[in-house]
C-alpha positions in Angstrom: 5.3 -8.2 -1.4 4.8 -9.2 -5.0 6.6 -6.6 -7.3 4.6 -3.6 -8.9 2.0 -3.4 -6.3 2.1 0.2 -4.9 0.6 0.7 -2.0 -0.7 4.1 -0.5 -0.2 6.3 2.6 -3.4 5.1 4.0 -3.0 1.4 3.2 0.0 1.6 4.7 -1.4 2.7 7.9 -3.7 0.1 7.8 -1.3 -2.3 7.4 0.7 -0.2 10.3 -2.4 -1.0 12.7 -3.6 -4.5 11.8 0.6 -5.5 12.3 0.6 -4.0 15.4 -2.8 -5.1 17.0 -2.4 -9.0 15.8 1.2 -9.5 15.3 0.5 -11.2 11.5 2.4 -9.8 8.6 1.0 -8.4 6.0 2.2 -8.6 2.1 -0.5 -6.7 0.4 -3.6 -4.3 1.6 -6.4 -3.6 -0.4 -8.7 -0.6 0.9 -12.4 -1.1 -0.7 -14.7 1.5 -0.1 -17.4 0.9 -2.4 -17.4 -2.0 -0.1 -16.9 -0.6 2.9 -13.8 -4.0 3.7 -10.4 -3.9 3.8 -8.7 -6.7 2.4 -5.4 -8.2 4.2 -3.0 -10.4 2.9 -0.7 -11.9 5.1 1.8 -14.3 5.1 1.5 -17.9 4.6 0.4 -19.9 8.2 -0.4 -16.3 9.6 -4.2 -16.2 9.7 -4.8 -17.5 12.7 -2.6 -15.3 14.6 -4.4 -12.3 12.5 -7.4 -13.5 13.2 -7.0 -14.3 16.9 -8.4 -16.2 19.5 -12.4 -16.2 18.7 -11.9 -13.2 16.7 -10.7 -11.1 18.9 -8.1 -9.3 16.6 -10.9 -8.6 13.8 -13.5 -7.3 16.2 -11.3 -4.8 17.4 -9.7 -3.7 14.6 -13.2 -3.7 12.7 -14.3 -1.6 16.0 -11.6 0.6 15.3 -12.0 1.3 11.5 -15.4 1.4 11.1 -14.6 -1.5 8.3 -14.8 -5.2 7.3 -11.8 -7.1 7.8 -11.4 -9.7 5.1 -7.7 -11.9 5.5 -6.6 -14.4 2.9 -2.7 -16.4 3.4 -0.5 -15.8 0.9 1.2 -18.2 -1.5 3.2 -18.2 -4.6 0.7 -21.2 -6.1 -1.8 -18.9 -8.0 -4.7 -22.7 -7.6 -3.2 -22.1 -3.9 -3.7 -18.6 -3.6 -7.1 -19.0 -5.3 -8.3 -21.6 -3.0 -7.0 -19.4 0.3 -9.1 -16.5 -1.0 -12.4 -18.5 -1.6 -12.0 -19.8 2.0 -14.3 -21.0 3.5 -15.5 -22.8 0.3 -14.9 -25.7 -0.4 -12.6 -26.2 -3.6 -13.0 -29.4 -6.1 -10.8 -28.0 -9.0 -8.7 -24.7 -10.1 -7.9 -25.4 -13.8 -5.4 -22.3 -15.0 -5.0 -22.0 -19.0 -3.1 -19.5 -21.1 -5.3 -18.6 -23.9 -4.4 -18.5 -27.6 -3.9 -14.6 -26.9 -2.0 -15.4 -24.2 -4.0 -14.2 -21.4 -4.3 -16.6 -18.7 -7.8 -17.6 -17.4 -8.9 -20.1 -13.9 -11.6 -22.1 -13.8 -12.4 -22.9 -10.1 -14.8 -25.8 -9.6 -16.3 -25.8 -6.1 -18.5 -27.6 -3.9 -22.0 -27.1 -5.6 -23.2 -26.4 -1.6 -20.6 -23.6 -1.6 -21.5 -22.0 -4.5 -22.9 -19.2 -3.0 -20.3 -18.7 -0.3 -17.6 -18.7 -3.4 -19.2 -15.8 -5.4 -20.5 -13.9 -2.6 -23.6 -11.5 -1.9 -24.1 -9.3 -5.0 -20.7 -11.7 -6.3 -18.5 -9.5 -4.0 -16.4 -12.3 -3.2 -15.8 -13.6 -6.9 -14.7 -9.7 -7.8 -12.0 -9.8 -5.2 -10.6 -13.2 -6.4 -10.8 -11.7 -9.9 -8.7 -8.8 -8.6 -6.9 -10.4 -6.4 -5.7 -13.2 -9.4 -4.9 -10.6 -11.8 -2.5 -8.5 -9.0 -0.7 -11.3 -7.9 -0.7 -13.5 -11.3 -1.5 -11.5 -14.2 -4.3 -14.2 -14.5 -7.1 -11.9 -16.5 -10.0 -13.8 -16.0 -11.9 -16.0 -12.8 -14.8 -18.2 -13.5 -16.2 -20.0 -10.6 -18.6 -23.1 -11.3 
């Protein structure tokens, strides 16, 4: 797990249940409830085993929680990591510059097709990259074009 992140009781047990149902570990859970999803991350060449054959891991564990099961692979590349979480989009470009301030800011060109995929209903999706970014990489800002 990437340093600073604290985790609480309840993401913990999260992370207790989706471990033991699919076997994946998991380096970070995030617990939205404004968006009713939890978000896992697991370790790099994991998500297939979280996921499971045709789903079968999500389904239940989505069954079980009453929640949306969201899975992104881990990686210490932030473009990497960037790319993983806009999966299944289809990624052209991730451009990451340190402003003269020196915050750092990603410009992610994608697949004009996949736009919509890559910022997500009511731009759900581009708000957990943005989070996502700025836990793991300090990166303050994610523009998707």
């Amino acid at each position: 797990m990437s340093s600073g992140i604290k985790l609480t009781g309840r993401e913990m047990r999260h992370i207790a249940l989706f471990e033991s149902i699919t076997g994946a570990i998991v380096k970070d859970c995030i617990v939205d409830d404004v968006l009713n999803r939890i978000i896992f991350v697991v370790k790099k060449g994991e998500v297939g085993i979280a996921i499971g054959r045709r789903g079968k891991n999500i389904h239940l564990l989505e069954k079980m929680t009453g929640k949306r099961h969201e899975i992104i692979e881990h990686s210490e590349n932030p473009a990497q990591f960037i790319k993983n979480a806009l999966k299944p989009a289809r990624v052209k470009e991730i451009r990451i510059t340190e402003r003269p301030d020196g915050k750092s800011i990603a410009v992610v060109a994608v697949n004009p097709k996949d736009k919509g995929v890559a910022i997500g209903k009511n731009g759900r999706n581009a708000e957990r990259i943005r989070f996502l970014a700025k836990r793991y990489f300090q990166i303050q800002h994610v523009s998707i074009m």
